[in-house]
C-alpha positions in Angstrom: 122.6 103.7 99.5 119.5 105.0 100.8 119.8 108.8 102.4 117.3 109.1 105.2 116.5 113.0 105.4 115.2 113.9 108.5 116.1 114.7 112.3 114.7 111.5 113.0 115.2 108.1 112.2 112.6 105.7 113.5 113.3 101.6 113.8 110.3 99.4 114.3 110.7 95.7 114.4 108.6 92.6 114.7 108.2 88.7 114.8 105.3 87.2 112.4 104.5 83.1 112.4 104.4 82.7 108.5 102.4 79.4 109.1 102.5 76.0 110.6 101.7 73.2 107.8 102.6 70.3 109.8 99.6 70.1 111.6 97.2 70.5 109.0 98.3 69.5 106.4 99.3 72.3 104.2 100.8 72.4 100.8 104.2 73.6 102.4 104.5 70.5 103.8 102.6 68.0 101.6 102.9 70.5 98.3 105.8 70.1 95.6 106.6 72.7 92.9 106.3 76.8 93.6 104.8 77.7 96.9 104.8 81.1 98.4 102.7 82.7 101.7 102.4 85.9 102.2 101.6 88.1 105.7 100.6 92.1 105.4 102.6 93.8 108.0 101.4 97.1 109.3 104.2 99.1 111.3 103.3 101.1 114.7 103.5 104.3 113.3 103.5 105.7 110.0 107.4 106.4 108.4 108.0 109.7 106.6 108.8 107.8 103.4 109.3 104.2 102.4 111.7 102.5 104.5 114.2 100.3 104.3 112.8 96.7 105.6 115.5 93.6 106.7 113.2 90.6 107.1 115.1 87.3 108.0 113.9 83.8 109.2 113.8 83.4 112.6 112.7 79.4 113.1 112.2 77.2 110.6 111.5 73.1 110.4 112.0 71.7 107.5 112.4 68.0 106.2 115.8 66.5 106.3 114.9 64.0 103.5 114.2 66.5 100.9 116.3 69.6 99.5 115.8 72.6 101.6 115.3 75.8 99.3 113.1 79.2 100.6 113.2 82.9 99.9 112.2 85.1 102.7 111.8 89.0 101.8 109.5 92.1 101.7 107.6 93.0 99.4 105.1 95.9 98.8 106.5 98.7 101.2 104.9 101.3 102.1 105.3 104.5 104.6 102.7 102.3 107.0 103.4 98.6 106.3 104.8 95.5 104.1 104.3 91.9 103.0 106.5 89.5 104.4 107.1 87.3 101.3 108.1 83.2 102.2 108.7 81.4 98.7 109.8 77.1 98.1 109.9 75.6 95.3 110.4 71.9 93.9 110.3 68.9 96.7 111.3 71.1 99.6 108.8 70.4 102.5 108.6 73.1 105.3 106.7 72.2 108.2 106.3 75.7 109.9 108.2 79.2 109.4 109.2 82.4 111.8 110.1 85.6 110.4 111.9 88.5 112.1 112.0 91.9 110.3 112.7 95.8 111.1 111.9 98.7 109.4 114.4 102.0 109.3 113.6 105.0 107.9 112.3 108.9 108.6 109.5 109.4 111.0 107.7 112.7 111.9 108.9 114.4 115.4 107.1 117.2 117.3 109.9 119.5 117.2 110.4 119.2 113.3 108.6 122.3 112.1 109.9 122.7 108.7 109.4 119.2 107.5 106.0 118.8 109.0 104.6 122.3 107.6 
């Protein structure tokens, strides 16, 4: 379990469009073997330490005639962003991916004196 220690606990959240490999052609769609895409998230304000990041997909299209496999998850946190990690590997095509993710930890507030100075 992660202990959040502070007076105030900020949540940020977002949608990112991962990519869209229908239309042109991409190796998610038209690729076999290990594929991955990555998207550098920066959050709206800075967290007091690392937080804790959910990231889940939100839309996907993917084709029936092949096996569906993907990994969605973050990687690289920081106090002011992440990477939104999307991963496939062997025949899986994937024509175009959503992801949703939100961010919880610490954040700064006006009133806390002792842990801002």
């Amino acid at each position: 379990m992660k202990r959040v220690y502070a007076s105030t606990i900020g949540i940020d959240q977002g949608t990112e469009m991962l990519f869209s490999d229908f239309d042109t052609d991409g190796d998610m769609w038209t690729g076999n073997g290990p594929r991955e895409r990555r998207v550098a998230i920066t959050f709206s304000e800075n967290f007091k330490n690392k937080p804790n990041v959910m990231v889940t997909l939100e839309m996907f299209d993917m084709d029936s005639g092949t096996n569906q496999r993907a990994e969605t998850v973050a990687e690289n946190i920081t106090e002011t962003g992440c990477d939104i990690v999307f991963r496939t590997w062997g025949d899986t095509k994937i024509a175009r991916a959503r992801a949703a993710w939100m961010a919880i930890g610490g954040v700064d507030a006006a009133d806390n004196w002792d842990e801002m100075y």
